[in-house]
TORPA-690377 format. One record per residue (C-alpha): residue number from 1; x, y, z. Coordinates in nm, 3 decimals, m for minus. Example, Ala and Ser with C-alpha at 12.3 -4.5 7.8 and 13.67 -1.06 7.14 Angstrom:
2
[atom 1 [1.230 m0.450 0.780]]
[atom 2 [1.367 m0.106 0.714]]
# end
This chain:
397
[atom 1 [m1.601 3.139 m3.182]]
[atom 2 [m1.654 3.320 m2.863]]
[atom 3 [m1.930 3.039 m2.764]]
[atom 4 [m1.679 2.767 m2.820]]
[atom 5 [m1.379 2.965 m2.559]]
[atom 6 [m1.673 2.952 m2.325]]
[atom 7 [m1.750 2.646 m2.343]]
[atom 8 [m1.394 2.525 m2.312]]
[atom 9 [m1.357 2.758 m2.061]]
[atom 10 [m1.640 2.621 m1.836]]
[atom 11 [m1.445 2.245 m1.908]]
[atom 12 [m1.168 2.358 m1.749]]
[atom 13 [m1.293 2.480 m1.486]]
[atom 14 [m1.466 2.190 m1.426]]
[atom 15 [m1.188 1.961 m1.451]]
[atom 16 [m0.974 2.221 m1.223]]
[atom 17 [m1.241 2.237 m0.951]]
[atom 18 [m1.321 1.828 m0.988]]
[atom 19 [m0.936 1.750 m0.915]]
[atom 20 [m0.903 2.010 m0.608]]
[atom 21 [m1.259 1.841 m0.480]]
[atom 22 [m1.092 1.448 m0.452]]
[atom 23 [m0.814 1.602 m0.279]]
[atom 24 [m1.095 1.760 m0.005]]
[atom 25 [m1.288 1.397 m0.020]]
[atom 26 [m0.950 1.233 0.025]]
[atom 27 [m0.879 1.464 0.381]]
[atom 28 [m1.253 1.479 0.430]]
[atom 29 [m1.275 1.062 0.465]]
[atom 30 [m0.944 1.067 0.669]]
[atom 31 [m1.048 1.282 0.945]]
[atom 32 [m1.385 1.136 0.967]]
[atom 33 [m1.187 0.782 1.004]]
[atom 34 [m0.971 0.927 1.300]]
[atom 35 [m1.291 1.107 1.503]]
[atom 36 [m1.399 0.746 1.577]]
[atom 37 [m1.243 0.574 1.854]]
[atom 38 [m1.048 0.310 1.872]]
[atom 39 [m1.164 0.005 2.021]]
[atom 40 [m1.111 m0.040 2.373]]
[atom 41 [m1.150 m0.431 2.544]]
[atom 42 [m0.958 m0.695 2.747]]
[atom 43 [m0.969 m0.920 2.443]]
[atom 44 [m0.638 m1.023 2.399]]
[atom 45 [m0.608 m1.385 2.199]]
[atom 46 [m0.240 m1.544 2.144]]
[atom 47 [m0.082 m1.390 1.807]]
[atom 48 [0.112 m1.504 1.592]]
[atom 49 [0.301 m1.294 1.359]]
[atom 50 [0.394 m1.361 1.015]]
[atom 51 [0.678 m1.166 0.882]]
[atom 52 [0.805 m1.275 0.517]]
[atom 53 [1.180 m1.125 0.484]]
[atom 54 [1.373 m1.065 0.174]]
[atom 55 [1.700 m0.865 0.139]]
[atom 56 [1.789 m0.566 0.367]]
[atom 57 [1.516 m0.330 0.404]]
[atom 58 [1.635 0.042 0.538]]
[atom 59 [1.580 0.016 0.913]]
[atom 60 [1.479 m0.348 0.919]]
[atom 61 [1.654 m0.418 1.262]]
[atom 62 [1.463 m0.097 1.417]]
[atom 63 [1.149 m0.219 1.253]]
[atom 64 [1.191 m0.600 1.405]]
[atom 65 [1.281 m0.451 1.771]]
[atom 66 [0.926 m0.286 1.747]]
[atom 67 [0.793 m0.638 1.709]]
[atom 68 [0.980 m0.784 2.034]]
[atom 69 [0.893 m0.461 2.247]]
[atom 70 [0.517 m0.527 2.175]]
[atom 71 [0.342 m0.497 2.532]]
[atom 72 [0.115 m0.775 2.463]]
[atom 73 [0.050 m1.067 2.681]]
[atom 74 [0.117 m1.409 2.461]]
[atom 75 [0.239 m1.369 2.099]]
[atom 76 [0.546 m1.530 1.861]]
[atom 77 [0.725 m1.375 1.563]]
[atom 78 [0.715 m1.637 1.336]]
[atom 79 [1.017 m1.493 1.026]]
[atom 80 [1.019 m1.647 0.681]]
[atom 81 [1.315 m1.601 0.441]]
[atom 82 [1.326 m1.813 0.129]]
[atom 83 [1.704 m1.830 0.028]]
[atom 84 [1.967 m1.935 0.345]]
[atom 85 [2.190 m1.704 0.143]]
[atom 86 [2.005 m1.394 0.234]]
[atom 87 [2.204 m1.170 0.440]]
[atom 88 [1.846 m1.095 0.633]]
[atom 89 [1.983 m1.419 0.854]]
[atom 90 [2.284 m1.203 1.005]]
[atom 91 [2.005 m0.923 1.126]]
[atom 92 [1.729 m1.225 1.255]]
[atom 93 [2.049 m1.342 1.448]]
[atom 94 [2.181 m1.052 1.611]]
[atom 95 [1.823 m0.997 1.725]]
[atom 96 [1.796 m1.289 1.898]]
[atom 97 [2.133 m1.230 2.036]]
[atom 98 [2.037 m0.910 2.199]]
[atom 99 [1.662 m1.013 2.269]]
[atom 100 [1.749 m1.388 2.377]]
[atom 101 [1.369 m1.454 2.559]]
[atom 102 [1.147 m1.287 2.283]]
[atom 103 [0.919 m1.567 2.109]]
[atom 104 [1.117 m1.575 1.784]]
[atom 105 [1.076 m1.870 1.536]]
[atom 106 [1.266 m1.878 1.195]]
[atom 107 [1.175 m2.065 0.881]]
[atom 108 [1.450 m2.050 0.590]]
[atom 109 [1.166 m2.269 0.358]]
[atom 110 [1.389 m2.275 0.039]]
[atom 111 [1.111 m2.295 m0.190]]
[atom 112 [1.178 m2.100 m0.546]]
[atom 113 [0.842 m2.116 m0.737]]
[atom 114 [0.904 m1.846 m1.034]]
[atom 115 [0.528 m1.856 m1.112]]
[atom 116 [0.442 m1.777 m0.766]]
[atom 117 [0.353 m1.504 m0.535]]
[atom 118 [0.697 m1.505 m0.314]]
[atom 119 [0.554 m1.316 m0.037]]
[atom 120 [0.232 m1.574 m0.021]]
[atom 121 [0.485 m1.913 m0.057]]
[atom 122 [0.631 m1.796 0.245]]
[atom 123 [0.320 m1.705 0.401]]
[atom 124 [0.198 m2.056 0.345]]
[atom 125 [0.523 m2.212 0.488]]
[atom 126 [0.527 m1.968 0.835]]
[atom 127 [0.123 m2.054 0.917]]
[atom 128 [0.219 m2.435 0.921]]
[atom 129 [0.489 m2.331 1.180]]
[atom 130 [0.292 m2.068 1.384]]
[atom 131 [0.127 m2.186 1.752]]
[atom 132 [m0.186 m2.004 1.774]]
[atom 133 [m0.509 m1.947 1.575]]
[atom 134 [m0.487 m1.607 1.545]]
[atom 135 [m0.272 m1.464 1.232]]
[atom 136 [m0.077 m1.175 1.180]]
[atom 137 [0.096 m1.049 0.853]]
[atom 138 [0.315 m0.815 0.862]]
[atom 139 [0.562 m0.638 0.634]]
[atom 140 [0.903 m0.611 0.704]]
[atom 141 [0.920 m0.207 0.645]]
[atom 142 [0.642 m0.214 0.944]]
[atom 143 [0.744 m0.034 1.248]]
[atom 144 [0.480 m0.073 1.530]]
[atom 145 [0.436 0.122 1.822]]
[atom 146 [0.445 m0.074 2.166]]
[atom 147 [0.056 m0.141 2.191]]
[atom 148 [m0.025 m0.221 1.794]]
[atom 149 [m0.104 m0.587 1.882]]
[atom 150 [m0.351 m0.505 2.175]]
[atom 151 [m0.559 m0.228 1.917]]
[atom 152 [m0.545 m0.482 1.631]]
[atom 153 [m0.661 m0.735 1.846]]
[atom 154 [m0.969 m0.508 2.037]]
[atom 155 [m1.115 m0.506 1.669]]
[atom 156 [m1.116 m0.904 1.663]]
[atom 157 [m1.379 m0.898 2.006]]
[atom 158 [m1.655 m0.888 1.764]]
[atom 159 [m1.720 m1.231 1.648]]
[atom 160 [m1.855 m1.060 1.285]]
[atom 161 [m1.482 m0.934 1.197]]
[atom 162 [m1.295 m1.151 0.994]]
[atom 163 [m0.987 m0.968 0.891]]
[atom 164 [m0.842 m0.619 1.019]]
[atom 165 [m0.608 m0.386 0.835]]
[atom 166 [m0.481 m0.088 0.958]]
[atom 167 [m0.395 0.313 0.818]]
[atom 168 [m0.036 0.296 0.718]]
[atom 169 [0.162 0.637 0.767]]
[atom 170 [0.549 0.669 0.621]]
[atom 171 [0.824 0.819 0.756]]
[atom 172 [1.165 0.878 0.686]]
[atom 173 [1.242 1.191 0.419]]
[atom 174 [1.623 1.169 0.362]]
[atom 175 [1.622 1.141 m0.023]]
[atom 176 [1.385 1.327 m0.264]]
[atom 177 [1.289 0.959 m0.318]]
[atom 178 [1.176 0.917 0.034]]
[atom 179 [1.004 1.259 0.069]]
[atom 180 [0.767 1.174 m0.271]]
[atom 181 [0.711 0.834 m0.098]]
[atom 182 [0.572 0.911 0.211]]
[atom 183 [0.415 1.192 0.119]]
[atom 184 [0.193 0.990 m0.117]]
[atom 185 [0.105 0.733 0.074]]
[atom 186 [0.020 0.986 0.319]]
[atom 187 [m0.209 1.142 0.110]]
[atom 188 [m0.307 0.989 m0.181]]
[atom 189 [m0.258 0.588 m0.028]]
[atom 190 [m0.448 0.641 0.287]]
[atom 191 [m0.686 0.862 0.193]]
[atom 192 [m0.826 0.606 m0.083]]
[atom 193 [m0.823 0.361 0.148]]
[atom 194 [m1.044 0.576 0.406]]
[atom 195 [m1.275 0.660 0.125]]
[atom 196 [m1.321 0.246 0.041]]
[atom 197 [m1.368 0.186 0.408]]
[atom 198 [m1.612 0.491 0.407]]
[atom 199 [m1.821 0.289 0.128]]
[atom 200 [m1.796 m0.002 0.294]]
[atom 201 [m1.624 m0.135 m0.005]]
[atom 202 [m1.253 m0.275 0.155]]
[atom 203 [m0.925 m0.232 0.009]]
[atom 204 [m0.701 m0.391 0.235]]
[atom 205 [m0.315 m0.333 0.241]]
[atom 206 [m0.121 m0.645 0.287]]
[atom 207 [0.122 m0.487 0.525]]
[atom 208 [m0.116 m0.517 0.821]]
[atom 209 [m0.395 m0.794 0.827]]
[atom 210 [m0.500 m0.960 1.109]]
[atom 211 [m0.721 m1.259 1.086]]
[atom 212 [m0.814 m1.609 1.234]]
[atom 213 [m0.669 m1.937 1.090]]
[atom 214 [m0.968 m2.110 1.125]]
[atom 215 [m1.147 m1.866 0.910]]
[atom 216 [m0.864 m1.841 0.656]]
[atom 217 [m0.862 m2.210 0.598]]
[atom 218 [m1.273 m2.190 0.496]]
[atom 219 [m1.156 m1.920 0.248]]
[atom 220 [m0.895 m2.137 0.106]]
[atom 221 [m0.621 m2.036 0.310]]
[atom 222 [m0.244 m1.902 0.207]]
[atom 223 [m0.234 m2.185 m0.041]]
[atom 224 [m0.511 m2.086 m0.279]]
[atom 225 [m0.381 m1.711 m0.353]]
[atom 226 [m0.052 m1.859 m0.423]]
[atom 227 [m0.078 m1.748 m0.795]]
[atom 228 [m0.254 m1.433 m0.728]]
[atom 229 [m0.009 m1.083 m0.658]]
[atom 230 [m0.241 m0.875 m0.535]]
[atom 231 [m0.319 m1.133 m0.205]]
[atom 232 [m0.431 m0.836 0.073]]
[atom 233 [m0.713 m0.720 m0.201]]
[atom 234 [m0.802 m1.044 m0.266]]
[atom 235 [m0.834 m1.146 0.076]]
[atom 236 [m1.004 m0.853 0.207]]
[atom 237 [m1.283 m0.926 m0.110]]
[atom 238 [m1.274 m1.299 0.018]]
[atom 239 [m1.383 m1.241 0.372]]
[atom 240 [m1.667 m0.937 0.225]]
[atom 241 [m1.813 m1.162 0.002]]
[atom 242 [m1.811 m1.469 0.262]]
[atom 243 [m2.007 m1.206 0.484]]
[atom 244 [m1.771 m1.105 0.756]]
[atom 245 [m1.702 m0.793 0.835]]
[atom 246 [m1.386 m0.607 0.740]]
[atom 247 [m1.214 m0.372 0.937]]
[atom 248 [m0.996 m0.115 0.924]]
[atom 249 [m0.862 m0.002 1.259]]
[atom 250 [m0.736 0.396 1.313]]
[atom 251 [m0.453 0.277 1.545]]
[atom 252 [m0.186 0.368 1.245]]
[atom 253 [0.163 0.182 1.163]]
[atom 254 [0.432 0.314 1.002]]
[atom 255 [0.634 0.263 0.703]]
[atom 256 [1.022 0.340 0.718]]
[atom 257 [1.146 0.478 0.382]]
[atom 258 [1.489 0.710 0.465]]
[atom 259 [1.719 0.637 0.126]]
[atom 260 [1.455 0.546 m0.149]]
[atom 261 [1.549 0.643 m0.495]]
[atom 262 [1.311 0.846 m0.730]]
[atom 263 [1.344 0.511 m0.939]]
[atom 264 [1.249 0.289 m0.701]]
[atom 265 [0.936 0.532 m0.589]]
[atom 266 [0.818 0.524 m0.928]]
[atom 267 [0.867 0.139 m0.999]]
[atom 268 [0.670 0.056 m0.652]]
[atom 269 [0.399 0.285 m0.754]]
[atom 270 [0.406 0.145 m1.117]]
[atom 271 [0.303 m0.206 m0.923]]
[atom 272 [0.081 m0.083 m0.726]]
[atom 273 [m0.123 0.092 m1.022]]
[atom 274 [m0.094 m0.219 m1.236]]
[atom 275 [m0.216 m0.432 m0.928]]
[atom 276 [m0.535 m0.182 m0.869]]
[atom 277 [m0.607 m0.161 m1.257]]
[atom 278 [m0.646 m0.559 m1.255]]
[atom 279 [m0.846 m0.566 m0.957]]
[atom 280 [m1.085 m0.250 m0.925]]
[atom 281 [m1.055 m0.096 m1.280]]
[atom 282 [m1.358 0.164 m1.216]]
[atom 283 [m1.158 0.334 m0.915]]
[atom 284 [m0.842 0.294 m1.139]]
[atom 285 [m1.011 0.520 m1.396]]
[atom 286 [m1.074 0.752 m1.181]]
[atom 287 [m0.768 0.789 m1.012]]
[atom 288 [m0.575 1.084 m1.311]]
[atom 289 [m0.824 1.306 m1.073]]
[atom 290 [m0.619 1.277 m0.776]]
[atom 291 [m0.312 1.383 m0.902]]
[atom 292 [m0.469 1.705 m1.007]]
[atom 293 [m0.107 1.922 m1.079]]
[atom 294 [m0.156 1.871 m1.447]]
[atom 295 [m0.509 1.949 m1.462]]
[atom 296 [m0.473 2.270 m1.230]]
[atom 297 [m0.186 2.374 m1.473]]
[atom 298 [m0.388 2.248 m1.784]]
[atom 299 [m0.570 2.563 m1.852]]
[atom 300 [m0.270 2.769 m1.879]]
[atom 301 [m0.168 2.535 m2.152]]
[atom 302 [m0.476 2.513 m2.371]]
[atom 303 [m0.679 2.816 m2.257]]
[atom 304 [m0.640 3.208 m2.254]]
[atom 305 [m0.325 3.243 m2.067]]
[atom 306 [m0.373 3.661 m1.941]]
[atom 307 [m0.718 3.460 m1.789]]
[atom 308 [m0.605 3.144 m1.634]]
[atom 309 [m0.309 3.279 m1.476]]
[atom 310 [m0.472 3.400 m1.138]]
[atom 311 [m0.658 3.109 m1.113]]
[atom 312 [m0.404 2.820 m1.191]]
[atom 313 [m0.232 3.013 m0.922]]
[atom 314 [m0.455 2.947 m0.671]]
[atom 315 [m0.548 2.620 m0.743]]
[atom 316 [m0.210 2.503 m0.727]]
[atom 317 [m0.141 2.692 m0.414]]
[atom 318 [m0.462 2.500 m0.325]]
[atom 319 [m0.366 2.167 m0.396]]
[atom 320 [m0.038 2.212 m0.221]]
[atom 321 [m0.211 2.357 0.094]]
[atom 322 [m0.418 2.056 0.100]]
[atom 323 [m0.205 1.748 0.059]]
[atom 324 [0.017 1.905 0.325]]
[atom 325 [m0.249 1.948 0.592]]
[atom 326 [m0.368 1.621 0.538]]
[atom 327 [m0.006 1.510 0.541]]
[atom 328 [0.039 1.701 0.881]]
[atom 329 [m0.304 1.548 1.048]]
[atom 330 [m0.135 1.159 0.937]]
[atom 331 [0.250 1.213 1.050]]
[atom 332 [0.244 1.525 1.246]]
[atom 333 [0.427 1.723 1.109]]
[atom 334 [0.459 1.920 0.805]]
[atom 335 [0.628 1.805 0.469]]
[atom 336 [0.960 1.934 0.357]]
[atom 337 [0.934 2.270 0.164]]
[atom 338 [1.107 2.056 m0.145]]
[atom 339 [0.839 1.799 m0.223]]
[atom 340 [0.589 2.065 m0.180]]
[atom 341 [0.751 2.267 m0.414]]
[atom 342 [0.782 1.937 m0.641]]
[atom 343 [0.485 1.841 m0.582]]
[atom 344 [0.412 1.919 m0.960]]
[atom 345 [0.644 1.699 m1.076]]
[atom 346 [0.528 1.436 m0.846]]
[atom 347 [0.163 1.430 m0.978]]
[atom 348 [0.309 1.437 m1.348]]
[atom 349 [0.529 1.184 m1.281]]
[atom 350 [0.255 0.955 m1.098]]
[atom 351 [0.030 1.012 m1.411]]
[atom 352 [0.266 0.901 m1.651]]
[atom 353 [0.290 0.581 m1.434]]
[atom 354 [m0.093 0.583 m1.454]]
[atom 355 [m0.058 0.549 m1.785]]
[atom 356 [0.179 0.296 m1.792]]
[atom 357 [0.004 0.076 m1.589]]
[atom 358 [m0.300 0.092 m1.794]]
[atom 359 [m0.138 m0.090 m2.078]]
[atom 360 [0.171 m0.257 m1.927]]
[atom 361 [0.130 m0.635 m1.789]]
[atom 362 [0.459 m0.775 m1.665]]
[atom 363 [0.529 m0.642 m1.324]]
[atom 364 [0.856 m0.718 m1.159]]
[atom 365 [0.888 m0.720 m0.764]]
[atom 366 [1.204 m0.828 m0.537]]
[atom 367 [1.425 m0.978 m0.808]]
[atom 368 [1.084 m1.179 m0.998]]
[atom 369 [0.934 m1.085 m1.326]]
[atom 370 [0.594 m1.183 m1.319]]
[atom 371 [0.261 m1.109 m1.574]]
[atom 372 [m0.035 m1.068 m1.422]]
[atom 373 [m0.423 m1.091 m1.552]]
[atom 374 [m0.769 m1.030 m1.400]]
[atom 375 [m0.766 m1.018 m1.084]]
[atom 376 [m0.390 m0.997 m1.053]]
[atom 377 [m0.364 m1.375 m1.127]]
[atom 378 [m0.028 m1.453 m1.198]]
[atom 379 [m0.031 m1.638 m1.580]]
[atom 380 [0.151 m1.944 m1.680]]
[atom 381 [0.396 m1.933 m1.956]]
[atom 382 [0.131 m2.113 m2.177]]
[atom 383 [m0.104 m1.833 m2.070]]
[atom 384 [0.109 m1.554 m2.170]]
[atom 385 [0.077 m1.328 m2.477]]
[atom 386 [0.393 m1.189 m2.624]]
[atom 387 [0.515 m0.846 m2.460]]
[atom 388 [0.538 m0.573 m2.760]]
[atom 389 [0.920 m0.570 m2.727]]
[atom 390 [0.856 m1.001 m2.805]]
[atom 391 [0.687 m0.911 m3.054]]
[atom 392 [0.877 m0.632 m3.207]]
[atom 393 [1.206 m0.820 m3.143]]
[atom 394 [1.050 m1.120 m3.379]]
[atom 395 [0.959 m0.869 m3.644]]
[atom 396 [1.345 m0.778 m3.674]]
[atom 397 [1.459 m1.125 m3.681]]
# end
């Protein structure tokens, strides 16, 4: 009996020591990304950038006036909406009222494809409109300091980068919400990321790619990933495979999230999981480590509880300590004493979403309900199995 305590013992202490290391990796491959300079030339091609808008995104106007400031010397912002209903057109036009000589063209494309990526139809419809070779996509909860387009475009001076992507920092922290938000993707989001770059392995994030059109169009351009929902992975695989190089460029842009509801946290992170399980399932196995809370805690649950106590303790305190000084080296400045303190939660919550997404296969994003397969490929209605509550509900029929 006393052999098999020890030996659980010594599991516990591996899985305890395992989840604290990924957090160290996770700050470890950050900092190492940051030492390296950005690059520095007088490359500066014309730009077009391609911002898809839907609905009324918390500090959208802000975010768009970041765009227009850019101290760059020859670029457009080329905005997409899809419905001429969307009260997005009221903010586009008061921007253009109070910035009337900024290169802004609008596109209201009116296309309604249900089996479609909606972010890549309007994609599709803004290149045909944009001027110049160069393309930029760009989220619309992207808020860009003044010289983002001049360090995005030093990367593109090397005629072996294809496509550049950038570290994405959020901001905000009004609502508990917020707080878990940006403190994950803080942490946890851009951390991964700097590990994948680190093994030369990309894993691009769609709100930031830069890339040529000319390029794009030998890779099958907008057009051929309009059924896929993962298009920034897909992409940044794309240009890998077709040998150029992929970059990922330590000038960092952030995300505004103020007012964002635990709900909505957890549903966006529920994509996000579903997206990466379809498309890198070996990292997606991996990832329960990194939200190590519950395995910290686990020994207390399972194990001698007089002899775990110190030590759970600790590691928590540990894990805490870390994700906020890699939080503080991102944003600069420290996290809010109550996600810290929730931090728990957070990492419970996140791994019950893990979960989730390893099993669940509809995903539902900006008002579409969409099922996805390999690859995040978007599936026909003849393609589709029946969900379990399909199922169940024909059982009770």
């Amino acid at each position: 009996m006393r052999d098999t305590f020890a030996a659980l013992d010594w599991a516990l202490a591996l899985i305890m020591l395992s989840s604290l290391g990924s957090g160290l990796v996770l700050c470890w491959a950050y900092c190492v990304k940051r030492q390296k300079p950005l690059a520095r030339t007088d490359h500066f091609p014309p730009i077009s950038v391609l911002k898809p808008l839907c609905g009324l995104d918390e500090g959208l106007y802000e975010n768009l006036v970041s765009f227009v400031s850019q101290r760059y010397p020859e670029f457009e912002l080329v905005l997409g909406v899809a419905d001429p209903r969307d009260p997005v057109l009221g903010v586009i036009e008061r921007l253009r009222r109070d910035h009337p000589h900024a290169p802004i063209r609008v596109i209201v494309h009116c296309e309604d494809d249900a089996g479609a990526n909606p972010k890549v139809v309007s994609l599709t419809h803004m290149a045909r409109l944009a001027r110049y070779d160069h393309l930029l996509v760009s989220d619309s909860n992207v808020r860009a300091r003044p010289d983002y387009l001049s360090a995005i475009a030093a990367e593109m001076a090397d005629p072996q980068v294809g496509l550049v992507s950038n570290l994405i920092v959020g901001t905000g922290d009004a609502s508990l919400g917020a707080q878990c938000e940006n403190l994950h993707l803080n942490t946890f989001v851009i951390g991964g990321v700097c590990v994948a770059d680190r093994a030369e392995d990309p894993c691009v994030v769609g709100k930031s790619m830069l890339m040529r059109r000319s390029q794009l169009a030998a890779l099958g351009g907008f057009e051929s990933l309009r059924h896929v929902l993962a298009e920034d992975y897909v992409l940044g695989q794309r240009y890998h495979d077709a040998g150029f190089r992929v970059a990922l460029s330590g000038h960092a842009v952030t995300t505004y999230n103020q007012h964002l509801s635990m709900r909505r946290f957890l549903a966006r992170h529920l994509r996000w999981a579903q997206l990466r399980r379809t498309c890198a399932i070996v990292p997606f196995l991996m990832e329960p480590l990194l939200y190590s809370s519950p395995f910290v805690v686990l020994p207390l649950l399972v194990g001698e509880y007089e002899t775990w106590l110190p030590a759970c303790l600790v590691g928590l305190g540990a894990r805490i300590g870390v994700d906020a000084l890699l939080a503080h080296k991102v944003s600069g400045r420290w996290p809010g004493f109550a996600v810290l303190v929730f931090l728990p939660a957070k990492d419970a919550l996140l791994l019950a979403v893990w979960s989730v997404a390893l099993v669940k296969r509809s995903v539902h994003w900006r008002g579409h309900a969409l099922r996805i397969g390999p690859g995040s490929r978007l599936l026909t209605p003849a393609e589709r199995s029946p969900s379990f509550r399909e199922r169940l509900a024909t059982v009770w029929q």
